[in-house]
N, C-alpha and C positions, 0 to 999 in steps of 0.2 A: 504494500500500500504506500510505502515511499516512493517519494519521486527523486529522482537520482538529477542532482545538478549538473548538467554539461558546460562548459564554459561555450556561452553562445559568442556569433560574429558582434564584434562592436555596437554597443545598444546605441548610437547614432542613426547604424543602418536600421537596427528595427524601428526607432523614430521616427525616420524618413520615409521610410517604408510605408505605416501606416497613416503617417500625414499626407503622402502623395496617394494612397487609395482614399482618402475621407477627402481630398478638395477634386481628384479629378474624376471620381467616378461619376457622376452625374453629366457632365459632359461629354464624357467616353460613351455613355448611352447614345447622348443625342447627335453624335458624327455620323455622319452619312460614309458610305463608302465611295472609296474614291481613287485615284490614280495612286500605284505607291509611290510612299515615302522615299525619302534623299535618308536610308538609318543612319548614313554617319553625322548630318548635321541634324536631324532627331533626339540621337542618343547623345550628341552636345547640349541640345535645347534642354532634354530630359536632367542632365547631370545641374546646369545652370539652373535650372526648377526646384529640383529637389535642395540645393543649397539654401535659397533664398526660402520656402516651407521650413528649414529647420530653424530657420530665425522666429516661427509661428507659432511654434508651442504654446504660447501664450493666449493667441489670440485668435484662436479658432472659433468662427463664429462671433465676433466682435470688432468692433474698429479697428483699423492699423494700430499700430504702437511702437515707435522705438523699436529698433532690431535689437536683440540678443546680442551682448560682444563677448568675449573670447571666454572672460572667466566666468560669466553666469550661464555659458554655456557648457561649459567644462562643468560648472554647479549641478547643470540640472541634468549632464547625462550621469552623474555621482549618484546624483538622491534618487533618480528611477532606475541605475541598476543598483544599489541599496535597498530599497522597495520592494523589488524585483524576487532579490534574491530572501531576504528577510519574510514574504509570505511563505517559501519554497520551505525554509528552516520550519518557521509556524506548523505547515501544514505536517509536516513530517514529526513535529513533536504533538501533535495531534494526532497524527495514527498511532504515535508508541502508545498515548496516554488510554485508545480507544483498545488496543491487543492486548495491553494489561487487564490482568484480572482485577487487580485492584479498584474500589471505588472511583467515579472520577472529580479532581480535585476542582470544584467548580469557579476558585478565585481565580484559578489557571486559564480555567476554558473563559471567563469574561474577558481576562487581561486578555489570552491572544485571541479571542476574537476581537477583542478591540482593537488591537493593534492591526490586526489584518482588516479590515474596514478601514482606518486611517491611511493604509498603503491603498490599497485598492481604489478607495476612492480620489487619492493623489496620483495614481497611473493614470485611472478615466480622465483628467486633464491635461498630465502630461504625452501623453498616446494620443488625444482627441478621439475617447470611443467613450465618450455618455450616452445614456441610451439616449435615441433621436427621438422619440415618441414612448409618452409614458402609456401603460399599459390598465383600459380604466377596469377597473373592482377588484384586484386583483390585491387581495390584502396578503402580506405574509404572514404564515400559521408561527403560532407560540409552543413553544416546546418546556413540557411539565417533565418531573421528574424521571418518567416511564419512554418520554420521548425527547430526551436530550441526547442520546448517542445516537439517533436516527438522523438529527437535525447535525449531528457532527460530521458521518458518515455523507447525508451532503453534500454539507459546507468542501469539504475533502473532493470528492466528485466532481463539482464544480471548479477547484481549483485546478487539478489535474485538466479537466477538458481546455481550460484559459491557457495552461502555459504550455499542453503538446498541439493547440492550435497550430495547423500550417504559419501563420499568419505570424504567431509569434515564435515556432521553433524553428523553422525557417524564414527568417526575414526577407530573403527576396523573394519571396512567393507574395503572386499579388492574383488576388482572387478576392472578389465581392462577397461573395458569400461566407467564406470565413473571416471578413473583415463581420459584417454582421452578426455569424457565428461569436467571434470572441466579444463584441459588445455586450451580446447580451448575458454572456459567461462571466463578463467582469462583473456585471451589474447584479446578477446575482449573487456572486459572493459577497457585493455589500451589501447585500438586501438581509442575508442569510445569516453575516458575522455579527451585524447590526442585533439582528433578533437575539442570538444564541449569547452575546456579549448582555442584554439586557437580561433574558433569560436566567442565564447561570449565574448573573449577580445576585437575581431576586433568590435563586436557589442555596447559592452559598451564605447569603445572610438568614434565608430559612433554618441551616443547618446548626447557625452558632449557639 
């Protein structure tokens, strides 16, 4: 149930990667077909594209701003492969705690779901994958004593789908649909740490 960390390609190109599927697939739909392409003055335009998106992180979906210079870009591919790799550890100390026969220590399960919610939902903006459209009645379920390792076993399942995503295991893999895929994969894991963080609070101050 561990997920085994690989040292991915430079988290820039996964950056860019997903910031170049979230600004140009919409236009990629609406090209008409046409005489080919010149790929070597393409894949220039493409390269000179994707530079000037990673100054975007910021401001996706929102007015220009100031481009990004050297060190707060340096900053912010730090704190999202930090993020990154910090839910991976989480998760994995989440499965030992779930294989254990032992009770589960429920100040544990709040902390790291807390803290996996605070990364996850600082990916969703550094990546540009918020969900695009909220989803209406659609409440998340509370997990009681009897169903907090179910709602664990989840949280887990989700996590795993989000980081062996095409999209994010392989960063230059560009496909809409796993760009979609992993959106909505992030966003349940906050949806689900969120709960399970509230949850096994309320449970381990039951238990004092």
């Amino acid at each position: 149930m561990n997920i085994q960390h690989t040292p991915h390609p430079p988290m820039m190109m996964l950056i860019m990667v997903v910031m170049t599927l979230a600004f140009s697939t919409p236009a990629l739909c609406q090209q008409p077909m046409g005489a080919p392409e010149d790929h070597t003055n393409a894949e220039r335009a493409r390269q000179q594209e994707m530079s000037s998106r990673e100054y975007q992180l910021r401001n996706f979906g929102t007015a220009p701003r100031a481009p990004l210079d050297k060190r707060q870009k340096e900053a912010l591919m730090a704190q999202t492969q930090e993020d990154f790799t910090r839910i991976l550890t989480l998760h994995n100390e989440i499965a030992r705690a779930l294989a254990s026969k032992g009770a589960l220590d429920y100040h544990f399960i709040s902390d790291a779901a807390g803290e996996i919610k605070k990364r996850s939902t600082r990916l969703q903006g550094t990546l540009a994958l918020q969900p695009s459209t909220e989803v209406p009645g659609k409440k998340q379920e509370e997990f009681d004593d009897t169903q907090i390792r179910s709602g664990l076993i989840k949280l887990c399942g989700q996590i795993k789908s989000f980081v062996t995503n095409p999209i994010i295991e392989t960063p230059n893999t560009v496909d809409a649909k796993e760009l979609t895929r992993a959106r909505e994969d992030l966003e349940r894991v906050v949806q689900l740490s969120g709960q399970l963080k509230k949850d096994a609070g309320r449970l381990s101050k039951s238990k004092e």
